[in-house]
N, CA, C and O atoms as a Tinker XYZ file with bonds, in Angstrom:
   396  protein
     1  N    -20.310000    0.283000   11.147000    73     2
     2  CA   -19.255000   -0.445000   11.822000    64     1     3
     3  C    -17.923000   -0.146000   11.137000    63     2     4     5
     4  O    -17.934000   -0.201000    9.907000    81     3
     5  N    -16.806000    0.153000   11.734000    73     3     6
     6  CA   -15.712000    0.308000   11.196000    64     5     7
     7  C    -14.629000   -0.735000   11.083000    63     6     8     9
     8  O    -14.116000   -1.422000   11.966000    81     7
     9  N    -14.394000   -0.688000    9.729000    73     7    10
    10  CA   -14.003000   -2.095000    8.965000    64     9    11
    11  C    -11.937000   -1.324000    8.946000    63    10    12    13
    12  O    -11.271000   -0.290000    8.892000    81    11
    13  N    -11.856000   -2.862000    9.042000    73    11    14
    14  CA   -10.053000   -2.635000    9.133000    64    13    15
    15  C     -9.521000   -3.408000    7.863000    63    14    16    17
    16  O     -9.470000   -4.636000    7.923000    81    15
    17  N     -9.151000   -2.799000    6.796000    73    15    18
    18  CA    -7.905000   -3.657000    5.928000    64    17    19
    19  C     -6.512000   -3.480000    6.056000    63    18    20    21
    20  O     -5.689000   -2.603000    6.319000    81    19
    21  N     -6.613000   -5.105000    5.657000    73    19    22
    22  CA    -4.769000   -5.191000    5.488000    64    21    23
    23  C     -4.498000   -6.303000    5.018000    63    22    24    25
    24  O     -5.167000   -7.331000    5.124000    81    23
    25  N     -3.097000   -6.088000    4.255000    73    23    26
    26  CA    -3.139000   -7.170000    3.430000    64    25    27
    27  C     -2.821000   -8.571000    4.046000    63    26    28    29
    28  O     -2.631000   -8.778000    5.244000    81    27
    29  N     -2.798000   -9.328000    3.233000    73    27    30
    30  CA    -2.771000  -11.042000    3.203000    64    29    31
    31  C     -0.950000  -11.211000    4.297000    63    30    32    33
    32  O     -0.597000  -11.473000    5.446000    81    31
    33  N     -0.420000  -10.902000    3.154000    73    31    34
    34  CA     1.222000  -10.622000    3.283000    64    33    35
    35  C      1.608000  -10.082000    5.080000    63    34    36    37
    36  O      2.349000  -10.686000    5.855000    81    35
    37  N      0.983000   -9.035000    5.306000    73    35    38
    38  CA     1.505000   -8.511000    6.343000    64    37    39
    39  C      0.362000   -9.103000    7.619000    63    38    40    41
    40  O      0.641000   -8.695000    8.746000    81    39
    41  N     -0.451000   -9.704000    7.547000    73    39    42
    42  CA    -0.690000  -10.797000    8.578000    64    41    43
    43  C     -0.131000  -11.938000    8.642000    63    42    44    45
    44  O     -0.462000  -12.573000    9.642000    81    43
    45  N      0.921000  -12.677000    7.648000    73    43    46
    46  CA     1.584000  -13.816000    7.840000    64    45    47
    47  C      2.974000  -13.406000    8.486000    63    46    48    49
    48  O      3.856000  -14.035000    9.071000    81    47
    49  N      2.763000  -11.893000    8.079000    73    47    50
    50  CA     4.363000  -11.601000    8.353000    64    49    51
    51  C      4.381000  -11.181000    9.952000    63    50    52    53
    52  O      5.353000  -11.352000   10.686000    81    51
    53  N      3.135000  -10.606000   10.345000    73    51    54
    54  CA     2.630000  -11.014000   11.861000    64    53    55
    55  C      2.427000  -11.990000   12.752000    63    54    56    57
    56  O      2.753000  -12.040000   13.938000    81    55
    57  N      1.890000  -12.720000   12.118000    73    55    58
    58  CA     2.286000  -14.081000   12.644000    64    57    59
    59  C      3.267000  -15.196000   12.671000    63    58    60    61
    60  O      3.322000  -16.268000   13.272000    81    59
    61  N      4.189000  -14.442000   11.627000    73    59    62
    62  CA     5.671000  -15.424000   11.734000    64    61    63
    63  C      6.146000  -14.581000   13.184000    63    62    64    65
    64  O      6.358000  -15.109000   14.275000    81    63
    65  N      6.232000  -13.268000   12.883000    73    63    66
    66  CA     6.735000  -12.831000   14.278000    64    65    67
    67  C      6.368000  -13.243000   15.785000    63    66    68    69
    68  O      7.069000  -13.421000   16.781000    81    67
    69  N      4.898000  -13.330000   15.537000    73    67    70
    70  CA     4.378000  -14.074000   17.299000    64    69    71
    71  C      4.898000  -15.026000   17.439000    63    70    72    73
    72  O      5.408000  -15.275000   18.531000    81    71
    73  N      4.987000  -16.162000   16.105000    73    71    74
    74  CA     5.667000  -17.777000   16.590000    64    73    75
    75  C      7.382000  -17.677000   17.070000    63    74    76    77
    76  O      7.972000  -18.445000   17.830000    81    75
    77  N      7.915000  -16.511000   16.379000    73    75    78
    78  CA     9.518000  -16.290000   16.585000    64    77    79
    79  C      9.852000  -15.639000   18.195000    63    78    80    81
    80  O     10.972000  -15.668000   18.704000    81    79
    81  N      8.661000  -15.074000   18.828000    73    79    82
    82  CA     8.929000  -14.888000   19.988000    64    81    83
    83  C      8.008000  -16.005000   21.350000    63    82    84    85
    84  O      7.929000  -16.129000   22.572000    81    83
    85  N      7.624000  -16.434000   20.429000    73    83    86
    86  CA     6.560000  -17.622000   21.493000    64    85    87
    87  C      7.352000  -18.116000   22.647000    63    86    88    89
    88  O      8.136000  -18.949000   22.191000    81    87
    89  N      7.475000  -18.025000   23.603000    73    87    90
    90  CA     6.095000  -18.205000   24.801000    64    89    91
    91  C      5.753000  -16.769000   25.212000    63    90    92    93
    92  O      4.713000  -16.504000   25.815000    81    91
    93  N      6.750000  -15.766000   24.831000    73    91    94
    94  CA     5.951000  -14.379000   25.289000    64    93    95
    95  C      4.982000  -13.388000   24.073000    63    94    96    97
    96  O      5.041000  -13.787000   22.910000    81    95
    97  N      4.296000  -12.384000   24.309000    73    95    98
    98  CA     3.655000  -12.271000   23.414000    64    97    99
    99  C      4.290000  -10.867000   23.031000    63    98   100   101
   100  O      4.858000   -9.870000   23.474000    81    99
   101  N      3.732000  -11.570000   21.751000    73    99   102
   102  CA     4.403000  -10.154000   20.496000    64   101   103
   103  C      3.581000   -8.975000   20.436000    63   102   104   105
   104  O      2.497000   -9.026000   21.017000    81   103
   105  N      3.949000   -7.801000   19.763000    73   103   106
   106  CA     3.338000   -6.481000   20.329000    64   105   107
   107  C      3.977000   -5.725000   18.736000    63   106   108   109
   108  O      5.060000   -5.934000   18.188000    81   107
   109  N      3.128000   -5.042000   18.415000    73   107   110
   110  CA     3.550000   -4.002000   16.829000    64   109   111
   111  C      2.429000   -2.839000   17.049000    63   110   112   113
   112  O      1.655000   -2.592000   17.973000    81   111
   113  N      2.710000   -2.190000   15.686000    73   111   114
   114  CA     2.295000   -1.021000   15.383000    64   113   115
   115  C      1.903000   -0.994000   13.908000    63   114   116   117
   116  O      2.502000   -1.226000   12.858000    81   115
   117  N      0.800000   -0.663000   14.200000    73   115   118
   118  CA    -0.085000   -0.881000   12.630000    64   117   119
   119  C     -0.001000    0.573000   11.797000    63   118   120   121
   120  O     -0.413000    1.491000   12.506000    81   119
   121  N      0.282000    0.858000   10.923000    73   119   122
   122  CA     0.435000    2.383000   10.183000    64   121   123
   123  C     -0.229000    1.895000    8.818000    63   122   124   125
   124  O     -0.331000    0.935000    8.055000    81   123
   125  N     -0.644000    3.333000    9.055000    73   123   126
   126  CA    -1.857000    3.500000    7.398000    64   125   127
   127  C     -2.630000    4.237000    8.001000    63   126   128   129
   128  O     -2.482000    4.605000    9.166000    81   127
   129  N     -3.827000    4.624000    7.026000    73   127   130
   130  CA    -4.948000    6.007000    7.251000    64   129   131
   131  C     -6.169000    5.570000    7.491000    63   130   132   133
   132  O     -6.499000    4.410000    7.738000    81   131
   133  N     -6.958000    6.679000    7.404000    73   131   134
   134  CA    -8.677000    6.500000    8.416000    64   133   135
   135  C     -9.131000    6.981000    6.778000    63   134   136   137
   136  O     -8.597000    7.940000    6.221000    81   135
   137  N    -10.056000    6.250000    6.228000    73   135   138
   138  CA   -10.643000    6.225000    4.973000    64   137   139
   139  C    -12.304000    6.391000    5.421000    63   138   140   141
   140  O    -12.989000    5.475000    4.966000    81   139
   141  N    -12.752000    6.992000    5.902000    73   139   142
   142  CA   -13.950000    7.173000    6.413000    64   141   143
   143  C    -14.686000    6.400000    7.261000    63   142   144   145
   144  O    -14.725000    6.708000    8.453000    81   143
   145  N    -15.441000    5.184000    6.737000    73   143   146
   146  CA   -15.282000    3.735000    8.083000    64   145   147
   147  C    -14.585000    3.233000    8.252000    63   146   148   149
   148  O    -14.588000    2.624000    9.322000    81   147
   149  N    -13.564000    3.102000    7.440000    73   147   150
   150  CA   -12.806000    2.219000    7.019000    64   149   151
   151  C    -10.981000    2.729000    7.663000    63   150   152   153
   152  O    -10.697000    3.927000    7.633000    81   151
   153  N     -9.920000    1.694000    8.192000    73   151   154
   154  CA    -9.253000    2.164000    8.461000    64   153   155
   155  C     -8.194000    1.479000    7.036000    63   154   156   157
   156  O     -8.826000    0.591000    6.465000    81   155
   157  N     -7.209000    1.644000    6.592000    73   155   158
   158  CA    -6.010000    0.856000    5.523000    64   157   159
   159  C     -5.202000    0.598000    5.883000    63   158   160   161
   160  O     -4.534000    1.632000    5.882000    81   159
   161  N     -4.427000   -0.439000    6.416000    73   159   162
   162  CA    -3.158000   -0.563000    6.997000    64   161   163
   163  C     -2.392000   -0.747000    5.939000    63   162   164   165
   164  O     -2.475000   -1.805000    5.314000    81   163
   165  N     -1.481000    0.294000    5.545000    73   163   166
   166  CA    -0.460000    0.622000    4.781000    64   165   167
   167  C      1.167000   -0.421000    5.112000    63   166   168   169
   168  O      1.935000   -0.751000    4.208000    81   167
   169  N      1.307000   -0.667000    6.159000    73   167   170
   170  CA     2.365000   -0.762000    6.794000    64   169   171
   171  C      2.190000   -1.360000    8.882000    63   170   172   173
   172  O      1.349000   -1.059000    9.728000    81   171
   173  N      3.368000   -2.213000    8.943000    73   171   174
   174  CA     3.104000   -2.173000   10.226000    64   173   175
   175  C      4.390000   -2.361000   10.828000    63   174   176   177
   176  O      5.322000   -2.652000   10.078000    81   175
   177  N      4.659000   -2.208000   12.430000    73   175   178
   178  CA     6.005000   -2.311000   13.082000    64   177   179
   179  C      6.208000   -3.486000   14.068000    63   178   180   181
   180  O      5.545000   -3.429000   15.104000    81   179
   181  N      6.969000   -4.462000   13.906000    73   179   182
   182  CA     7.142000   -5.407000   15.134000    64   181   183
   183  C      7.726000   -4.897000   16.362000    63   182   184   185
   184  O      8.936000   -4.690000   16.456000    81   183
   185  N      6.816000   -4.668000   17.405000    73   183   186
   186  CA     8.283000   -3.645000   18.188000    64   185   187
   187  C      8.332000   -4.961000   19.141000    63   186   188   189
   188  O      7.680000   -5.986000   19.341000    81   187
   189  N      9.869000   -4.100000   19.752000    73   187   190
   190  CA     9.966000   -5.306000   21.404000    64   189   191
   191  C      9.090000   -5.298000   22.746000    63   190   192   193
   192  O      8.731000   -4.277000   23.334000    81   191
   193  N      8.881000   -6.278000   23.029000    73   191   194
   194  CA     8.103000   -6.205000   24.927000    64   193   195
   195  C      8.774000   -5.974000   25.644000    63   194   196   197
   196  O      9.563000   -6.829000   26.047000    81   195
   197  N      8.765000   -4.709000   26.129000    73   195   198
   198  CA     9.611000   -4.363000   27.109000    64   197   199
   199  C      9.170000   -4.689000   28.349000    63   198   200   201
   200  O      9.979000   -4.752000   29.275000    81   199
   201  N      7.695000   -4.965000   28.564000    73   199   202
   202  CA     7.054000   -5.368000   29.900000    64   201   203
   203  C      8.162000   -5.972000   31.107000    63   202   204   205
   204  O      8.654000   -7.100000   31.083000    81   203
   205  N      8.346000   -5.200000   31.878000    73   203   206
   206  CA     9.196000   -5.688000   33.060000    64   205   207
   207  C      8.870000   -6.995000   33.936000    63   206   208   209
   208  O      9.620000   -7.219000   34.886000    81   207
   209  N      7.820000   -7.858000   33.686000    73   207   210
   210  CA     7.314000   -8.605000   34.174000    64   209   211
   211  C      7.145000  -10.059000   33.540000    63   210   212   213
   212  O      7.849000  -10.082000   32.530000    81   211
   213  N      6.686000  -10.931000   33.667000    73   211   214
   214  CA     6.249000  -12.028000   32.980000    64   213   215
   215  C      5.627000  -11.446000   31.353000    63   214   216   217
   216  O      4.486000  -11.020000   31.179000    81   215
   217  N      6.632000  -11.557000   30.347000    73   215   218
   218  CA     6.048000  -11.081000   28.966000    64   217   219
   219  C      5.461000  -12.437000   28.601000    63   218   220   221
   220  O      5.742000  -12.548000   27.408000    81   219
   221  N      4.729000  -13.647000   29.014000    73   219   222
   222  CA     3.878000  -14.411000   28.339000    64   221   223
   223  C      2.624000  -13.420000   28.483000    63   222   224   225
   224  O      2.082000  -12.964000   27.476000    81   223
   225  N      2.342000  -13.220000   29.314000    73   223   226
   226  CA     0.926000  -12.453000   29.939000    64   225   227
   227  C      0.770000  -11.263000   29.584000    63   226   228   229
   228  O     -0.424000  -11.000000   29.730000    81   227
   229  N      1.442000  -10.205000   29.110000    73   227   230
   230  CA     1.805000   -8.788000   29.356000    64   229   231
   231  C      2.665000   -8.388000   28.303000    63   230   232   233
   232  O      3.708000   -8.932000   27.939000    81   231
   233  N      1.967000   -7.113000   27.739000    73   231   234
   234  CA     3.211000   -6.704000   26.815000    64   233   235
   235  C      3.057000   -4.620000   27.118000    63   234   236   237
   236  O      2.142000   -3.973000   27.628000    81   235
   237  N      3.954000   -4.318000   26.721000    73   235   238
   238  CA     4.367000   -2.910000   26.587000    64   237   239
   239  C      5.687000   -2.016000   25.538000    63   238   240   241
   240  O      6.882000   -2.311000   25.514000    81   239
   241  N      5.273000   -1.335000   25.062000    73   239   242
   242  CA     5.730000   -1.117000   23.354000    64   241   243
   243  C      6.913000   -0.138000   24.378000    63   242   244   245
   244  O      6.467000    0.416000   25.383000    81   243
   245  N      7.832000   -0.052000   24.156000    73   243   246
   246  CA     8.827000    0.942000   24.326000    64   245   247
   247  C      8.217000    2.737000   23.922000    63   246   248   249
   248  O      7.578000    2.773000   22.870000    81   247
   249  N      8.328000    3.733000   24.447000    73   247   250
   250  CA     7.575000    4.801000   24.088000    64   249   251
   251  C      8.295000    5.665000   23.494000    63   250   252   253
   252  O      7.783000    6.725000   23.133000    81   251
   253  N      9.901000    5.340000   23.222000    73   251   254
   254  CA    10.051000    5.694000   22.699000    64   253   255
   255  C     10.302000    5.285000   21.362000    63   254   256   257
   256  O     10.828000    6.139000   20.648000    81   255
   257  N     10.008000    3.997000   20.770000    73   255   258
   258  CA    10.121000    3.548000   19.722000    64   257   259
   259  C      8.713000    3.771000   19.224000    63   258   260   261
   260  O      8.586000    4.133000   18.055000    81   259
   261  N      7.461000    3.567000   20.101000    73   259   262
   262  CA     6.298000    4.155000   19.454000    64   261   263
   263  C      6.805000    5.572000   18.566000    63   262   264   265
   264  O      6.739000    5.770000   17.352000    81   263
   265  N      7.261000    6.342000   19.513000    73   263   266
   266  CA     7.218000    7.962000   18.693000    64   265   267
   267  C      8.072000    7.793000   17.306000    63   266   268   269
   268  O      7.771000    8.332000   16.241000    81   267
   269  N      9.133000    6.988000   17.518000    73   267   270
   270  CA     9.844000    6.644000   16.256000    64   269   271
   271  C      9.143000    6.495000   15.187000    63   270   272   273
   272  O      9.342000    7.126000   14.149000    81   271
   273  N      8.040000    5.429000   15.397000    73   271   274
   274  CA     7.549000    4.774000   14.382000    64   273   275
   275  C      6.078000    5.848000   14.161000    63   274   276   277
   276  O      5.466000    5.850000   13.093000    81   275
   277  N      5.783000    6.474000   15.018000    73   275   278
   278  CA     4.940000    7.747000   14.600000    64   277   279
   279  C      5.497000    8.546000   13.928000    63   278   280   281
   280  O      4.862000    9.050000   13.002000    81   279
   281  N      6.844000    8.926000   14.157000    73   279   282
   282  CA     7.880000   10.221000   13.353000    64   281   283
   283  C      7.753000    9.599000   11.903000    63   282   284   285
   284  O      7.149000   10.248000   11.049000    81   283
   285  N      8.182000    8.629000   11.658000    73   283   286
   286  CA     8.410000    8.005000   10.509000    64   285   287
   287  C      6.914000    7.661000    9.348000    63   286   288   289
   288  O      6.808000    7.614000    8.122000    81   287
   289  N      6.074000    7.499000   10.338000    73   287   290
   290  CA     4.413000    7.100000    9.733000    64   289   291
   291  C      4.081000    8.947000    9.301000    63   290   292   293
   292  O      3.203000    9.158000    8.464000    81   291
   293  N      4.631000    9.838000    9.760000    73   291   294
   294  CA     4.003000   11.137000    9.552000    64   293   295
   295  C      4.633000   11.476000    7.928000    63   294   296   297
   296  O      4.089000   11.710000    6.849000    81   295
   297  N      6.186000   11.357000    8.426000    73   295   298
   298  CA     6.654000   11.380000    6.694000    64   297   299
   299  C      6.322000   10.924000    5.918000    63   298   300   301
   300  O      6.706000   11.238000    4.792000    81   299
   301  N      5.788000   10.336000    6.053000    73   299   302
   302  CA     4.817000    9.692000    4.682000    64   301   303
   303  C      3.409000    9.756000    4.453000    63   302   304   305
   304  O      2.623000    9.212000    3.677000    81   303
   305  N      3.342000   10.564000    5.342000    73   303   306
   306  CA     1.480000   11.215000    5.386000    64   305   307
   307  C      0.353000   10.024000    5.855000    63   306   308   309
   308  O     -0.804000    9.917000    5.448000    81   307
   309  N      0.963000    9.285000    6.704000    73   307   310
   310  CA     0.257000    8.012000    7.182000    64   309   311
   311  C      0.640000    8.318000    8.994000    63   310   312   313
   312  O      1.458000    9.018000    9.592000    81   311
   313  N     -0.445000    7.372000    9.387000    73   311   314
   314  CA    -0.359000    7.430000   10.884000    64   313   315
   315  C     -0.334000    6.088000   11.949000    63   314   316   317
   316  O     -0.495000    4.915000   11.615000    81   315
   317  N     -0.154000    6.465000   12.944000    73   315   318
   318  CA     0.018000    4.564000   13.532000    64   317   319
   319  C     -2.063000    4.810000   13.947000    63   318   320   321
   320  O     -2.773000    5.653000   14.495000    81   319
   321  N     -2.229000    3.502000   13.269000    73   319   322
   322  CA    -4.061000    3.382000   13.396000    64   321   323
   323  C     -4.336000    2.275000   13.993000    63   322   324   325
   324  O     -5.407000    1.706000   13.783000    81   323
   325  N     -3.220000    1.687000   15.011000    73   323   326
   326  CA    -3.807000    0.413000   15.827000    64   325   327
   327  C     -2.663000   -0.158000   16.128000    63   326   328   329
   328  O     -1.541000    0.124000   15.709000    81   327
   329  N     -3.136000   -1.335000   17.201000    73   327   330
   330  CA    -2.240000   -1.953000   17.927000    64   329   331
   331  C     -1.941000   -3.252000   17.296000    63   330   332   333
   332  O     -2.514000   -3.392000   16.215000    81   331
   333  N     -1.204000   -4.239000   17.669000    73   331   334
   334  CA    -1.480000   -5.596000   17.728000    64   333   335
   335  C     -0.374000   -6.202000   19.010000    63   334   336   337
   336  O      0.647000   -5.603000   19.349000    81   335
   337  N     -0.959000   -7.813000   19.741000    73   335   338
   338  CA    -0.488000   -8.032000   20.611000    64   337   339
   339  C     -0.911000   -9.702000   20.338000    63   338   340   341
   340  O     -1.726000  -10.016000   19.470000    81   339
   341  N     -0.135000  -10.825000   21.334000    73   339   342
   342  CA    -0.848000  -12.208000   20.453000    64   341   343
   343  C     -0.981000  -12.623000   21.973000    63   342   344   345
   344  O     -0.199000  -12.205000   22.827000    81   343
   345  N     -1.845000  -13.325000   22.194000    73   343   346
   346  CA    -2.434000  -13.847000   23.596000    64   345   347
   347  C     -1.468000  -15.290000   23.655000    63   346   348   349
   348  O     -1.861000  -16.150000   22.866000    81   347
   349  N     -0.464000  -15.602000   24.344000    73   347   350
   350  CA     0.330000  -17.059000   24.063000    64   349   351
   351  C     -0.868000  -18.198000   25.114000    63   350   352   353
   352  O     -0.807000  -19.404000   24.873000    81   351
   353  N     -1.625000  -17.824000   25.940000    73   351   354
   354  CA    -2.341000  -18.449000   26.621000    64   353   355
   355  C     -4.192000  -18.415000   26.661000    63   354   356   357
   356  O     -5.064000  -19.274000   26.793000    81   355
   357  N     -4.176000  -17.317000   26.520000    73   355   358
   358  CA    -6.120000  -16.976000   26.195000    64   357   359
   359  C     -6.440000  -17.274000   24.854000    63   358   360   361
   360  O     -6.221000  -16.114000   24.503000    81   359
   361  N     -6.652000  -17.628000   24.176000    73   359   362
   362  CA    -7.327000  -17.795000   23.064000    64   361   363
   363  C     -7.518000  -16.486000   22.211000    63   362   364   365
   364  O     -6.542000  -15.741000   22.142000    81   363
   365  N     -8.607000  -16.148000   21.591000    73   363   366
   366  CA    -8.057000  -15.094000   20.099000    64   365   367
   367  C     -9.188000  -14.359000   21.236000    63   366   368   369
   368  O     -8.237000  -13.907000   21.873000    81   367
   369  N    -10.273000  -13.910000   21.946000    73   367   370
   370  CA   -10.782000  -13.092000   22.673000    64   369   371
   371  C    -10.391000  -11.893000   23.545000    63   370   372   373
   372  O     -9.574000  -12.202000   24.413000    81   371
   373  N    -10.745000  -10.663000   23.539000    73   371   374
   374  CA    -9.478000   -9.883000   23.883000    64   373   375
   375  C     -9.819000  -10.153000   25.460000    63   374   376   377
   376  O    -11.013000  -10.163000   25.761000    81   375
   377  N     -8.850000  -10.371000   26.481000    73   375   378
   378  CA    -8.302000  -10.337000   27.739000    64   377   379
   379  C     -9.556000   -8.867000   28.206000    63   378   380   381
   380  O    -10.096000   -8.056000   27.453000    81   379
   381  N     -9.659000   -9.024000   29.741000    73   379   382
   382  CA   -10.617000   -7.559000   30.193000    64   381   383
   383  C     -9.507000   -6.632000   30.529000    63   382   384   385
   384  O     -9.837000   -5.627000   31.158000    81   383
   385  N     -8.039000   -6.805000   30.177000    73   383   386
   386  CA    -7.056000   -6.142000   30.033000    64   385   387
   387  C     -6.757000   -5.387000   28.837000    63   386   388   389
   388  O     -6.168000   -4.307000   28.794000    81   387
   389  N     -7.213000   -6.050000   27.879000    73   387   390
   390  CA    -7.515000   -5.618000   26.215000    64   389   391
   391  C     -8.268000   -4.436000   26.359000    63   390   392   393
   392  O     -7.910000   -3.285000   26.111000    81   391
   393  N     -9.348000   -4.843000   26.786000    73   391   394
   394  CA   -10.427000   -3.861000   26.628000    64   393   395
   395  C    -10.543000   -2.506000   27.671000    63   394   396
   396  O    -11.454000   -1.691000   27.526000    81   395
C-alpha cells in the first residue's frame, strides 16, 4: 500500500487555508518525491479556485499556475505528487467526482 508523509506543520497550514476560504473549497499542490511506496511531501502550494461555477461544490487549479508550481518543484529536483481539495459540504469521503 502506498503510504503518504507530511509534516504536522504543513497540514495545519492546510487547514488554516480551507477555513480562510470557507464556504468555497480550497484546492493546492502537494510537492516532494516518490520514495519507493512511499510518497514525501517536501512542500505544498495553496492555489486559487478558479472553477467558473459554484466554488462551494467544485474546484479547478488554474493550469497555468499548476505548470508554475511544476517549473519551480523541478528546480529543486522535487515534483508536484498530489492534489488536495476540502469538501465544505460532504464530509472527509472523497465525492464520485473525486474518484
Amino acid at each position: 500500500m502506498l503510504k503518504i508523509e507530511i509534516r504536522k506543520e504543513h497540514l495545519e497550514e492546510i487547514i488554516k487555508h480551507c477555513s480562510e476560504v470557507y464556504p468555497e473549497e480550497c484546492c493546492g499542490l502537494l510537492v516532494g518525491k516518490r520514495c519507493g511506496e512511499k510518497i514525501v511531501v517536501e512542500d505544498f502550494k495553496s492555489t486559487a479556485n478558479v472553477f467558473e461555477g459554484d466554488r462551494r461544490f467544485r474546484y479547478t487549479i488554474d493550469p497555468k499556475e499548476y505548470l508554475e508550481v511544476d517549473r519551480i518543484a523541478s528546480e529543486k529536483g522535487l515534483e508536484i505528487v498530489g492534489a488536495f481539495h476540502s469538501h465544505t459540504f460532504y464530509g472527509v469521503n472523497p465525492s464520485l467526482k473525486d474518484l
